[in-house]
C-alpha positions in Angstrom: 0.0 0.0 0.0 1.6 3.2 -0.9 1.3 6.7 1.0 1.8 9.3 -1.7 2.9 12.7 -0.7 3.1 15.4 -3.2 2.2 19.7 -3.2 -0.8 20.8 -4.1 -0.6 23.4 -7.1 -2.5 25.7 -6.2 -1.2 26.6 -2.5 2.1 24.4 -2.5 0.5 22.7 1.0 1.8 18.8 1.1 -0.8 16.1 0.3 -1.0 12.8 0.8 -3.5 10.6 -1.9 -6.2 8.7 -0.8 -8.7 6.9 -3.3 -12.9 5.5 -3.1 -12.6 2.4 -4.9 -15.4 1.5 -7.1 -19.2 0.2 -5.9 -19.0 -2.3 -9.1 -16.1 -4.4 -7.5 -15.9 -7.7 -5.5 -13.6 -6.3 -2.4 -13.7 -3.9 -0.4 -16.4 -1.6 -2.4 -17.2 1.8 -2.0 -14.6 2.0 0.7 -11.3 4.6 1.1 -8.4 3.5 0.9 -4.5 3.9 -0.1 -3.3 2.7 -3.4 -2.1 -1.1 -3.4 -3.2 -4.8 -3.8 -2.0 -8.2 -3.8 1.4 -9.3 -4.2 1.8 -11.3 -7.7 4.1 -14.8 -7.2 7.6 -13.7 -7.0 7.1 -10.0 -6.5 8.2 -7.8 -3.9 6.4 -5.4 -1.8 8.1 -2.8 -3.8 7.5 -4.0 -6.6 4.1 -5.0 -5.7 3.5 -1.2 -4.5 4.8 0.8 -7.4 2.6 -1.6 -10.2 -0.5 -0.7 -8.4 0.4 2.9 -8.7 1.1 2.6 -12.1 -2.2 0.3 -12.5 -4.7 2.6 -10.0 -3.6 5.7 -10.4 -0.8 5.9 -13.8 2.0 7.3 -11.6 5.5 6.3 -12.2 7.5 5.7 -9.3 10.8 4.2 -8.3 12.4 2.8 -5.6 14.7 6.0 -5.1 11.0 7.9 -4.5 10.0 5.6 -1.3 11.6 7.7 1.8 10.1 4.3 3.8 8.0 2.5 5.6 5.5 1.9 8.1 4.3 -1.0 10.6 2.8 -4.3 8.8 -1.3 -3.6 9.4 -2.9 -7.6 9.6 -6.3 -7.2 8.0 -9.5 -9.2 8.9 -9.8 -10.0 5.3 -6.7 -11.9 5.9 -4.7 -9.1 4.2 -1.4 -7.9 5.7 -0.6 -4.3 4.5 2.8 -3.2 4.2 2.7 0.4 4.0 5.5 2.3 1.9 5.5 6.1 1.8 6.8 8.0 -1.2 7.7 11.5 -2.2 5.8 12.3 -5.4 6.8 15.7 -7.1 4.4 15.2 -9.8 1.9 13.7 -7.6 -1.0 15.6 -9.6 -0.5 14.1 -12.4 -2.3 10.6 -12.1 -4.6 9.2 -14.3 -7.0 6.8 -12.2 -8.5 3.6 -13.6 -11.8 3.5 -13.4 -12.0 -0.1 -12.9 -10.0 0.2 -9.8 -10.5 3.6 -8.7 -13.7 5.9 -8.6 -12.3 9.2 -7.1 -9.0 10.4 -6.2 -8.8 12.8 -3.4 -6.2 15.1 -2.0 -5.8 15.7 1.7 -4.0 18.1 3.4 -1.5 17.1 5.7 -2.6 19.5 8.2 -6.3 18.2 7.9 -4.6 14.8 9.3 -2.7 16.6 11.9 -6.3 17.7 13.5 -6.5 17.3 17.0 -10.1 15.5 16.7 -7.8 12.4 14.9 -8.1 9.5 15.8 -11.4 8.9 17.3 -12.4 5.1 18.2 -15.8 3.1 18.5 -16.4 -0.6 19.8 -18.5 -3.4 17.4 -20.3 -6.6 19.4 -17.8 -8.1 17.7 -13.9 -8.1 18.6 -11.9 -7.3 21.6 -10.3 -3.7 20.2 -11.5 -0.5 19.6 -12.1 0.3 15.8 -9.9 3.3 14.7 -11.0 6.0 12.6 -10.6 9.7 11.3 -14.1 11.3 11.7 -15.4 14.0 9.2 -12.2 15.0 7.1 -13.6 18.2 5.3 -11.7 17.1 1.7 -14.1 14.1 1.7 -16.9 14.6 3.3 -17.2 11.8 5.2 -15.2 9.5 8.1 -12.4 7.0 7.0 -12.1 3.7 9.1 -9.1 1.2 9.9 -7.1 0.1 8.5 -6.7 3.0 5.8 -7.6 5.1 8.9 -4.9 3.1 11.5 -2.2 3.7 8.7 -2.6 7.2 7.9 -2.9 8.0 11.6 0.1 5.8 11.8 1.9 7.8 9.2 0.9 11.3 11.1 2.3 10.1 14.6 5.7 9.2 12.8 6.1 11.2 10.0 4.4 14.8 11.1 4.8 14.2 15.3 7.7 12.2 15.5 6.2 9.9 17.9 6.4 6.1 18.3 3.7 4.4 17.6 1.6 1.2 16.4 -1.4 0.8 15.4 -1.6 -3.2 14.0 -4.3 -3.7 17.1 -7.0 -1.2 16.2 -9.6 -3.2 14.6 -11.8 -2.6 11.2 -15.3 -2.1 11.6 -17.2 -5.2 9.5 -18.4 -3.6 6.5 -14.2 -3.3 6.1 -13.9 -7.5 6.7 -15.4 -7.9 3.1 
């Protein structure tokens, strides 16, 4: 899964990428998320991570781009996310696949770095609390683990300097599917 941080044209602020993935697909539909997918036999994260951002979104990437990564996030859909963050300069220049990707949003690093983030809620289901970033005013809307635990994740290390995992926050259901 790839964290893309780029400028913004308009203002120069940083911006990381985050995507709504399609309602016509089998996984994960309708849901936000980071670019990324499955690893193909013989493929490595990185090389799993910058095909997908060539596939999703037609950004090209290399290796020299990544400035790292983040904690492994175990997903209930039996998943394991590998986070890698990259510095894109021409991050505005994507061209998403429609197939894969119904919107492409960019959000502000300082709308992350609200003080309201994270927030958490408990399901009947499941020992931990469910992670999630209410309200971000680029989308509209709420964004729940894991894309949620990882870009909160990214924040506490990346923006805060702070220490700290999030692999234990669990995924409300509608995210097991």
């Amino acid at each position: 899964m790839a964290i893309v941080i780029g400028q913004h044209p308009e203002d120069n602020h940083a911006i990381v990428l985050l995507t709504l993935r399609p309602h016509h697909i089998n996984r994960h539909k309708g849901q936000f998320a980071l670019p990324g997918g499955r690893l193909n036999p013989d493929e490595t994260v990185m090389g799993a991570v910058l095909r997908e951002l060539k596939e999703e979104l037609g950004i090209d990437l290399t290796p020299e781009d990544a400035l790292g990564t983040l904690d492994d996030y175990p997903t209930r859909s039996g998943f394991n996310i590998t986070p890698v963050i990259f510095w894109a300069s021409s991050v505005l220049n994507f061209t998403p696949d429609p197939s894969e990707v119904e919107e492409v949003y960019q959000i502000p690093l300082e709308e992350l770095d609200n003080p309201n983030i994270p927030q958490f809620t408990r399901q009947a289901e499941g020992d931990h609390p469910i992670l999630y970033l209410p309200h971000l005013a680029t989308l509209g809307d709420s964004v729940y683990a894991p894309t949620a635990a990882i870009l909160y994740q990214f924040r506490e290390v990346a923006l805060r300097g702070n220490d700290t995992r999030v692999a234990h926050y669990d995924q409300p259901e509608f995210a097991w599917k």
